[in-house]
C-alpha positions in Angstrom: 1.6 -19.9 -3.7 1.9 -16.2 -3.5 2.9 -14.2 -0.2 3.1 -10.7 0.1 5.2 -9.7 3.0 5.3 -6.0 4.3 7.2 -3.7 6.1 8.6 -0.7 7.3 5.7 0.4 9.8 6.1 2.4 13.1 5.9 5.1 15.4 6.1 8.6 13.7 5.4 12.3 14.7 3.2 14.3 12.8 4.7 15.8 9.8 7.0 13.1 9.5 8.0 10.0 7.0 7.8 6.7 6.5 8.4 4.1 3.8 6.4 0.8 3.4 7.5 -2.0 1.9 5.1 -4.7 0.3 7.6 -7.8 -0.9 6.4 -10.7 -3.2 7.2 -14.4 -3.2 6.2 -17.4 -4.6 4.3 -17.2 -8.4 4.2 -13.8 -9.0 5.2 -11.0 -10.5 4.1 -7.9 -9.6 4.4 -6.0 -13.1 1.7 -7.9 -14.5 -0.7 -6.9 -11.2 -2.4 -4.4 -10.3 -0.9 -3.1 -7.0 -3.3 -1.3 -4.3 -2.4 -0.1 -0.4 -4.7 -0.2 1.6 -5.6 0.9 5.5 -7.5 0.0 7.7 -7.9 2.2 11.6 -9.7 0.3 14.6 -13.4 0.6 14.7 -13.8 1.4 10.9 -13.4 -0.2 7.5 -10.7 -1.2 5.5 -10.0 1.8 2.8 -8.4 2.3 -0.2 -5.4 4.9 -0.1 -3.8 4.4 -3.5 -3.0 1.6 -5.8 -1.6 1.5 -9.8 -2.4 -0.8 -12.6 -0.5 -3.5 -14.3 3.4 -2.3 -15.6 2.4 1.3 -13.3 -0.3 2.0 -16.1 -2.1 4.7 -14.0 -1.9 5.5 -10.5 -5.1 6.1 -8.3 -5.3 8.0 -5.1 -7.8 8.5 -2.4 -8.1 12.1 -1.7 -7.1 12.4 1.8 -3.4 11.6 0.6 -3.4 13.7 -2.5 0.5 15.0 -3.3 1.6 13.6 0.6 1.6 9.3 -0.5 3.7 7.8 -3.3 3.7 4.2 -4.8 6.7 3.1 -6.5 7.5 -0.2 -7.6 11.1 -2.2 -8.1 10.7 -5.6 -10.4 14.2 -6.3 -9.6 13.5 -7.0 -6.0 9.3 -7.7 -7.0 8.6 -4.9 -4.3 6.6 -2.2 -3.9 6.9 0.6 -2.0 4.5 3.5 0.2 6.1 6.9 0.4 4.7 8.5 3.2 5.4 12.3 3.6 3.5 14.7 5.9 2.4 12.0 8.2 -1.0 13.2 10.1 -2.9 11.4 13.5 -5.3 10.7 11.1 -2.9 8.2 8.7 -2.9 6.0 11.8 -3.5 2.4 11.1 -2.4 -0.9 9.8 -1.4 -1.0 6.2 -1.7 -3.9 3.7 -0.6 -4.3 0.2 -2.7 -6.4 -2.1 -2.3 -7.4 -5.7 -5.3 -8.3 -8.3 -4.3 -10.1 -11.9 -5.8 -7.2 -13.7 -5.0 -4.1 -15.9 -6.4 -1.5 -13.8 -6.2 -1.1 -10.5 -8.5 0.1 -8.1 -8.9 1.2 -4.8 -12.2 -1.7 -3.5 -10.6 -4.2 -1.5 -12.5 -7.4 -3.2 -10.7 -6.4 -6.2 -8.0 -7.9 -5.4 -6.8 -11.4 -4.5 -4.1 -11.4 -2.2 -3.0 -9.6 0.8 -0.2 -9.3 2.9 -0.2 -9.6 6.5 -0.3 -5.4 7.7 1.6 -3.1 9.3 1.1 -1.2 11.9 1.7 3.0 11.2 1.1 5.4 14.3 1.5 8.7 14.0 1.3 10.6 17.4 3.4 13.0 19.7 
């Protein structure tokens, strides 16, 4: 059984950082997935912000956070991480981590086959 397990959400002021965590247990192991983050902000749909394909093949970003969000990954802990730089209203939402057993990644939620539970980022003054 897989369960991905994130973290690292909050309250933030515009401008500001934060780092998400997406943890994997169980039988998996996230350098042979493809990785995505998604969002998803009340009243609309559930988006694709970035994700990157099996062993960090290529990276794929939404548009709206071009040069401000990062993905990084860590096999040692089977982690991945969401940098999170320039924080805007707009960012705020709850964010999920999913993983698809596939080479490329991409940024359509039904890609991908499981999900984590959220977390919720604000960003506000």
């Amino acid at each position: 059984q897989v369960q991905l397990v994130e973290s690292g959400g909050g309250l933030v002021q515009p401008g500001g950082s934060l780092r998400l965590s997406c943890a994997a247990s169980g039988s998996i192991t996230l350098d042979y997935y493809a990785v995505g983050w998604f969002r998803q902000a009340p009243g609309k749909e559930r988006e694709g912000v970035l994700c990157f394909g099996r062993s960090h093949s290529h990276t794929y970003y939404t548009d709206s956070v071009k040069g401000r969000f990062t993905i990084s990954r860590d096999n040692a802990e089977n982690t991945v991480y969401l940098q999170m730089n320039s924080l805007q209203p707009e960012d705020t939402a709850v964010y999920y981590c999913a993983v698809g057993y596939r080479v490329y990644c991409s940024l359509d939620p039904p890609e991908y086959d499981y999900w984590g539970q959220g977390t919720q980022v604000t960003v506000s003054s």
